[in-house]
PyMOL commands that place a pseudoatom at each C-alpha (Angstrom):
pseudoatom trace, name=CA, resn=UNK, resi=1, chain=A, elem=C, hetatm=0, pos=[50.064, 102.000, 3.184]
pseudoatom trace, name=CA, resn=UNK, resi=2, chain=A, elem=C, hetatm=0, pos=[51.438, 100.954, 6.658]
pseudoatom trace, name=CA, resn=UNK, resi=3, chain=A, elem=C, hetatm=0, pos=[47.620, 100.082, 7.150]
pseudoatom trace, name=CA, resn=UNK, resi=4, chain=A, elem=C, hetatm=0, pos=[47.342, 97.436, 4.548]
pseudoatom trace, name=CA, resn=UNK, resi=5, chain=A, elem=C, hetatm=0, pos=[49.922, 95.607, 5.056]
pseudoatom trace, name=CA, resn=UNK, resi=6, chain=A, elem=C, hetatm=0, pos=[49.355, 95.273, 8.956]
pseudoatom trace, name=CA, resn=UNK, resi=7, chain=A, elem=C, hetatm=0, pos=[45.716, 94.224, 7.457]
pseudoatom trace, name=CA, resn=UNK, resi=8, chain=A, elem=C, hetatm=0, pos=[47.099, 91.735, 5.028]
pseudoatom trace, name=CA, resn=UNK, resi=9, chain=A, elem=C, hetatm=0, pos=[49.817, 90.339, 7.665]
pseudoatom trace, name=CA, resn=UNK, resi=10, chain=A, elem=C, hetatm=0, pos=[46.939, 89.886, 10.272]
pseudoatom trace, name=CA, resn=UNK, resi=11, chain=A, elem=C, hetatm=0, pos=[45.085, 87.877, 7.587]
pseudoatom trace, name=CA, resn=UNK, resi=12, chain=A, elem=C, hetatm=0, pos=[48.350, 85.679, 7.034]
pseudoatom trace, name=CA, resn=UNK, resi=13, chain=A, elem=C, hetatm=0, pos=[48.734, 85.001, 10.307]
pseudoatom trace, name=CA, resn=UNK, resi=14, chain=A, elem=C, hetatm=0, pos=[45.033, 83.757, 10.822]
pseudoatom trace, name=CA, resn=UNK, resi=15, chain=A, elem=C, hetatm=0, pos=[45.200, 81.545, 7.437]
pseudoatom trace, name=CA, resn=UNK, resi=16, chain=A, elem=C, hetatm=0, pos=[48.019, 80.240, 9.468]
pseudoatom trace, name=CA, resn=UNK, resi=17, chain=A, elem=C, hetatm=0, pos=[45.895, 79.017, 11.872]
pseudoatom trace, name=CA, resn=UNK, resi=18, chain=A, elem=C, hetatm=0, pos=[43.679, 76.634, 10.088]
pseudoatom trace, name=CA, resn=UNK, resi=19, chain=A, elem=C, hetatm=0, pos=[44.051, 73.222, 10.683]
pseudoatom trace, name=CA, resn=UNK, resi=20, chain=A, elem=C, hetatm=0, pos=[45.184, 70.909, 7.673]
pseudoatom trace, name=CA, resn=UNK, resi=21, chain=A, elem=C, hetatm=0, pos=[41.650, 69.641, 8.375]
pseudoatom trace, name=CA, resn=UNK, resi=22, chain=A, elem=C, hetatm=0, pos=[39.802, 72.956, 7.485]
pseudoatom trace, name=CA, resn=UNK, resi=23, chain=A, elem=C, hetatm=0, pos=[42.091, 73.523, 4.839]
pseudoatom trace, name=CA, resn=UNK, resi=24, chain=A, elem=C, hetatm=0, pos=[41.214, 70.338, 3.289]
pseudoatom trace, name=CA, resn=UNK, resi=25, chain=A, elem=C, hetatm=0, pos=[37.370, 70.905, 3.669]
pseudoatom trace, name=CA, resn=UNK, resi=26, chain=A, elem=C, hetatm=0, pos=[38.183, 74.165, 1.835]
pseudoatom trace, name=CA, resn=UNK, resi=27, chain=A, elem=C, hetatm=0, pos=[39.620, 72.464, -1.042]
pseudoatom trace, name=CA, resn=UNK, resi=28, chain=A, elem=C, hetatm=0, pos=[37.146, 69.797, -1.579]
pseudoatom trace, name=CA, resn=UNK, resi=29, chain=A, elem=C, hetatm=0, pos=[34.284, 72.318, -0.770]
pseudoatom trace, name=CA, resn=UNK, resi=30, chain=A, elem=C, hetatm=0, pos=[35.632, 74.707, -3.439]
pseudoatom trace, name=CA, resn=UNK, resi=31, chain=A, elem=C, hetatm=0, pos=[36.260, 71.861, -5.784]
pseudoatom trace, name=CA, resn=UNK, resi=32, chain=A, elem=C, hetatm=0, pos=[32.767, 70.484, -5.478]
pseudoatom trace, name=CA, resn=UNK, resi=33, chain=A, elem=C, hetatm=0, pos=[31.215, 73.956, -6.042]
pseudoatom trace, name=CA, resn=UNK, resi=34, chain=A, elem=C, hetatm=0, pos=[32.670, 74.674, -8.897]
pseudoatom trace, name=CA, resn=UNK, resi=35, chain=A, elem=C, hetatm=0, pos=[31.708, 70.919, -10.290]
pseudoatom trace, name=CA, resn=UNK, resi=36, chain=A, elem=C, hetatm=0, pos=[28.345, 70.727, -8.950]
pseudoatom trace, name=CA, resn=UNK, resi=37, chain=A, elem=C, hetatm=0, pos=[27.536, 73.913, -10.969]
pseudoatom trace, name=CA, resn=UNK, resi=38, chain=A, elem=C, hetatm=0, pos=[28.325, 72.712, -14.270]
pseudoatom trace, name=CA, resn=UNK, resi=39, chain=A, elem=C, hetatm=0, pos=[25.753, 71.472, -17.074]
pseudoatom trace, name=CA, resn=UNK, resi=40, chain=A, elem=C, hetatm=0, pos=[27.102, 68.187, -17.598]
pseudoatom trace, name=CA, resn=UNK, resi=41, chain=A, elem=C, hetatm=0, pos=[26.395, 67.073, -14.053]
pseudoatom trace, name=CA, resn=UNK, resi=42, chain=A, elem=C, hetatm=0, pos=[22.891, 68.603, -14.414]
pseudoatom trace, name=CA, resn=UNK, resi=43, chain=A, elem=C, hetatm=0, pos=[22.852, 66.159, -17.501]
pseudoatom trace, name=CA, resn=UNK, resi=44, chain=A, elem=C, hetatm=0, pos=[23.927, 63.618, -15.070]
pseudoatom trace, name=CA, resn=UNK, resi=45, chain=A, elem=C, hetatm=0, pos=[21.600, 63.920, -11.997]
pseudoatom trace, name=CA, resn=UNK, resi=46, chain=A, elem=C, hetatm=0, pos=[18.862, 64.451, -14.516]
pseudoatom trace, name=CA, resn=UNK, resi=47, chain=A, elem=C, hetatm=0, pos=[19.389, 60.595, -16.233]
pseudoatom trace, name=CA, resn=UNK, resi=48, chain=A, elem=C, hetatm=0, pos=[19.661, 59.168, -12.972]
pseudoatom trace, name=CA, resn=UNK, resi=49, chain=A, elem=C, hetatm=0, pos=[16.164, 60.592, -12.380]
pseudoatom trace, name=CA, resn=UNK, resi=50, chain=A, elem=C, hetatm=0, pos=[14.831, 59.140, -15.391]
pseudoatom trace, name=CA, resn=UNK, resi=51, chain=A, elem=C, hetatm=0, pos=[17.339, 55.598, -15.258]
pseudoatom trace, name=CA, resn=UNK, resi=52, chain=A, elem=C, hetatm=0, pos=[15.356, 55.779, -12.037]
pseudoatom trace, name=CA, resn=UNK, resi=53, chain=A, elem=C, hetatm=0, pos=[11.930, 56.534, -12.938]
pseudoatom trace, name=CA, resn=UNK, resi=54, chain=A, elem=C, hetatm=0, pos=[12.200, 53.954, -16.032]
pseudoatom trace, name=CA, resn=UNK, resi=55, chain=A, elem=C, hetatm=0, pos=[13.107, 51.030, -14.066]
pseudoatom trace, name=CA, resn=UNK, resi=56, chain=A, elem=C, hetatm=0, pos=[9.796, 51.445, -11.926]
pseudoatom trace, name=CA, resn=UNK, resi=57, chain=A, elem=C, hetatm=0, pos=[7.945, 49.198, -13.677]
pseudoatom trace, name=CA, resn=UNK, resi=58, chain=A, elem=C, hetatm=0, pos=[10.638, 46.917, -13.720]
pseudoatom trace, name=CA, resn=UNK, resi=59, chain=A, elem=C, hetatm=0, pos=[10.736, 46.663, -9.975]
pseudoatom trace, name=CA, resn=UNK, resi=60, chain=A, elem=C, hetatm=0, pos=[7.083, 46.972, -9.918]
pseudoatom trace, name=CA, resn=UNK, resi=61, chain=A, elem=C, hetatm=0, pos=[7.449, 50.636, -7.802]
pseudoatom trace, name=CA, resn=UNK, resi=62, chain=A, elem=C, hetatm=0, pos=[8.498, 48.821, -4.766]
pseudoatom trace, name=CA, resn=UNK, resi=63, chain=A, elem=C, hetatm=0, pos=[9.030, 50.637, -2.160]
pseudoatom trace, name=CA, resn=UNK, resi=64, chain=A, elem=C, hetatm=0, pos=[12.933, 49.942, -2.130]
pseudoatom trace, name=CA, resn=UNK, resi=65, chain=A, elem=C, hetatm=0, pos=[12.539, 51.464, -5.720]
pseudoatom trace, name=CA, resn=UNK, resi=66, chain=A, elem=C, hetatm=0, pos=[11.402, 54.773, -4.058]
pseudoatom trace, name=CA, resn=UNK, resi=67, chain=A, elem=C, hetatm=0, pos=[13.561, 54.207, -0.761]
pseudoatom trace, name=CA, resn=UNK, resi=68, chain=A, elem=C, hetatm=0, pos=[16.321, 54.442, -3.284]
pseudoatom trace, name=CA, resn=UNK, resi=69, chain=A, elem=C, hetatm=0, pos=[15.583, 57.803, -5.001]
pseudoatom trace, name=CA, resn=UNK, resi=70, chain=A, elem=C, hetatm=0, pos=[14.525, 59.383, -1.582]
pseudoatom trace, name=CA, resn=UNK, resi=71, chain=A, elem=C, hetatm=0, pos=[17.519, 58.235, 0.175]
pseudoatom trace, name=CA, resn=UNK, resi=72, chain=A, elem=C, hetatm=0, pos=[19.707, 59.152, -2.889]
pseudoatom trace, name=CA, resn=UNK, resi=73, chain=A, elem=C, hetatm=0, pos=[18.620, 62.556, -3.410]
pseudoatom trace, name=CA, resn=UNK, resi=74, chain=A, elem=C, hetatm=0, pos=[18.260, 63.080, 0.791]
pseudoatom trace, name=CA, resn=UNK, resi=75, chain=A, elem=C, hetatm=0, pos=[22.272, 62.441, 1.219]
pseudoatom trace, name=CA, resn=UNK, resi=76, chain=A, elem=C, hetatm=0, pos=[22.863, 64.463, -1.537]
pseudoatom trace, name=CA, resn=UNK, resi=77, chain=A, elem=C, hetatm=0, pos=[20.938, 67.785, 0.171]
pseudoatom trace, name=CA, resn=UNK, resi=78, chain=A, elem=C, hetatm=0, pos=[22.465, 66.990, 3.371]
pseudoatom trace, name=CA, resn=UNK, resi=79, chain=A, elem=C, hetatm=0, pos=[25.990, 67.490, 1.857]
pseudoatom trace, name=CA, resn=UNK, resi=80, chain=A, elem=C, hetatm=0, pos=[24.659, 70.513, -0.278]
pseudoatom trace, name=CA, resn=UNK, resi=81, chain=A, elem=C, hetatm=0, pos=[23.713, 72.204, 2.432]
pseudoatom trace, name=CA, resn=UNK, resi=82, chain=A, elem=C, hetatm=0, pos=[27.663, 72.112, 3.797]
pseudoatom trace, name=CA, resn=UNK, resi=83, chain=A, elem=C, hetatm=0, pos=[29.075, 73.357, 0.356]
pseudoatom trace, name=CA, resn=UNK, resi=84, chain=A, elem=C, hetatm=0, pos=[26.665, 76.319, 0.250]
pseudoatom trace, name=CA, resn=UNK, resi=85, chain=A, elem=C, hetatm=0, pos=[27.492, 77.338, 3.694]
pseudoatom trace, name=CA, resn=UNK, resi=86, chain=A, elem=C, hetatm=0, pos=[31.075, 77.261, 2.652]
pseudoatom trace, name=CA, resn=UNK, resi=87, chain=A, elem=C, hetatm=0, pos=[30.444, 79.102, -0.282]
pseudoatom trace, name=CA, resn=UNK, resi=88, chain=A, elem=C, hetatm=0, pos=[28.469, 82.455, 1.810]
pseudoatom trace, name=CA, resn=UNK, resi=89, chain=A, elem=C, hetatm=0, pos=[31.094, 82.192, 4.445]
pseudoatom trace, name=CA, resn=UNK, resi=90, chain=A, elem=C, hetatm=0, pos=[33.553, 82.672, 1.548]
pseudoatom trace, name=CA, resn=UNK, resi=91, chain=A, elem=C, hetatm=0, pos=[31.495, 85.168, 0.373]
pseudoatom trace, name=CA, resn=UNK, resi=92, chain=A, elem=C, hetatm=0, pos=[31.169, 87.262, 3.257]
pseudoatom trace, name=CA, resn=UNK, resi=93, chain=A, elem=C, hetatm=0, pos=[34.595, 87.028, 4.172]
pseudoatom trace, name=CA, resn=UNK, resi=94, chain=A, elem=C, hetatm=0, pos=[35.616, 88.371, 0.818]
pseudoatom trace, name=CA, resn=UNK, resi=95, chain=A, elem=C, hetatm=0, pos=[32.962, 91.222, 0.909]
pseudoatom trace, name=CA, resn=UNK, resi=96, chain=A, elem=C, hetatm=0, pos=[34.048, 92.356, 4.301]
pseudoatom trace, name=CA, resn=UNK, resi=97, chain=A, elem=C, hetatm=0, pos=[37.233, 92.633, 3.725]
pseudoatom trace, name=CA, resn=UNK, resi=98, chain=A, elem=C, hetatm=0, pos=[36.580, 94.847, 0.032]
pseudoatom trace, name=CA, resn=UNK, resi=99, chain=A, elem=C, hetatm=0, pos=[33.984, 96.529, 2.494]
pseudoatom trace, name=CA, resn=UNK, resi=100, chain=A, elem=C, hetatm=0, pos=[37.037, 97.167, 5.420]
pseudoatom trace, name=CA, resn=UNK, resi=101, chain=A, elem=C, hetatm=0, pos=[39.481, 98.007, 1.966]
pseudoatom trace, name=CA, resn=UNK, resi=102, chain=A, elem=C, hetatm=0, pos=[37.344, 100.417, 0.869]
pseudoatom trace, name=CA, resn=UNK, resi=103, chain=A, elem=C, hetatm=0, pos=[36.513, 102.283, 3.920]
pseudoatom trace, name=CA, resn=UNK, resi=104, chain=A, elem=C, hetatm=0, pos=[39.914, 102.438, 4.453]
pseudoatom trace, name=CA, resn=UNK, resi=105, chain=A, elem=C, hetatm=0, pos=[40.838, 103.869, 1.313]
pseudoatom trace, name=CA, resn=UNK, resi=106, chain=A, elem=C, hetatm=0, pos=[37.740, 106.902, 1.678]
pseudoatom trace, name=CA, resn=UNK, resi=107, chain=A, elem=C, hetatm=0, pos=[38.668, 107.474, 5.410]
pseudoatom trace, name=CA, resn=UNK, resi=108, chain=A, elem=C, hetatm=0, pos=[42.314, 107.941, 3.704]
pseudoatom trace, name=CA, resn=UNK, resi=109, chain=A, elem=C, hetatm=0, pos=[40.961, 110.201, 1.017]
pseudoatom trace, name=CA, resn=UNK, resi=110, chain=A, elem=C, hetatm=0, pos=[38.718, 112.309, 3.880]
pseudoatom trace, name=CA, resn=UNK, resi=111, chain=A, elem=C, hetatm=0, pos=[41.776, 112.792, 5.637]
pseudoatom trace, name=CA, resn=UNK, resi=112, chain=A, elem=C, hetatm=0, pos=[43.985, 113.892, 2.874]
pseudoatom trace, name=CA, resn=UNK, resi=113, chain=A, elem=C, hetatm=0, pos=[40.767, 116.553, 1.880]
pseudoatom trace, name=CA, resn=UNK, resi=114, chain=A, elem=C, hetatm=0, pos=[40.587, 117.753, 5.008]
pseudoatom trace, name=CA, resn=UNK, resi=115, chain=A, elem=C, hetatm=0, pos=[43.999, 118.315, 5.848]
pseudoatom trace, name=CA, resn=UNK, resi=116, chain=A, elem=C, hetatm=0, pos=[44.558, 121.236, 3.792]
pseudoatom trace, name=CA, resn=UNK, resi=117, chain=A, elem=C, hetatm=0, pos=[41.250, 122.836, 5.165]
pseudoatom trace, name=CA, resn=UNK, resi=118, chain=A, elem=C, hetatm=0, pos=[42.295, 122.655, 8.812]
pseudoatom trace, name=CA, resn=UNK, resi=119, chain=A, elem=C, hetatm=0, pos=[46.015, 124.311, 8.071]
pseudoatom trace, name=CA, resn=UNK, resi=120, chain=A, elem=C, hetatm=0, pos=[43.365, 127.528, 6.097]
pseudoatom trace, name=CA, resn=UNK, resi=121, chain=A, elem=C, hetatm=0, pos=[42.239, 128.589, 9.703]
for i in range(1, 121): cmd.bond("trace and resi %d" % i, "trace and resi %d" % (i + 1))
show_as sticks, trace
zoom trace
């Protein structure tokens, strides 16, 4: 048990470290995940596409009609791209650290089986 909480006071000390900065890219990034997943902003993304694709005949498909759609849905990728980085890094953070729990815990259990085997002899 000494082990884990060494473990879990080394990860205190480096969630310490962040900058207010990084923790406030957390928060937003973790806030916009969990909205950008949900049906009604699927809803909502899909009506702009049509609101969009409706009004082409109304601006006679200019090409600031399409310059808006492309530039629309081109700054919306870019930032995408940051939230799903975010996201894996979470991710892999979190599965490491079952990963390092778990080896732990079996190196633990080894130990304990083998004990009683190397007293035998």
């Amino acid at each position: 048990m000494a082990r884990t909480s060494r473990v879990e006071h080394a990860n205190d000390r480096s969630k310490d470290k962040q900058s207010s900065s990084a923790q406030l890219f957390g928060e937003i990034a973790n806030s916009a995940s969990r909205q950008a997943g949900r049906a009604p902003i699927f809803v909502a993304a899909v009506a702009l596409v049509l609101i969009w694709a409706v009004t082409g005949p109304l601006f006679e498909f200019s090409d600031t009609w399409q310059l808006v759609i492309n530039t629309g849905t081109t700054i919306v990728t870019f930032l995408m791209v940051f939230l799903i980085q975010n996201s894996q890094n979470r991710d892999g953070a979190s599965v490491a650290e079952a990963s390092q729990y778990l080896l732990y815990l079996l190196l633990g259990i080894v130990a304990h089986l083998h004990a009683p085997l190397s007293r035998s002899f």
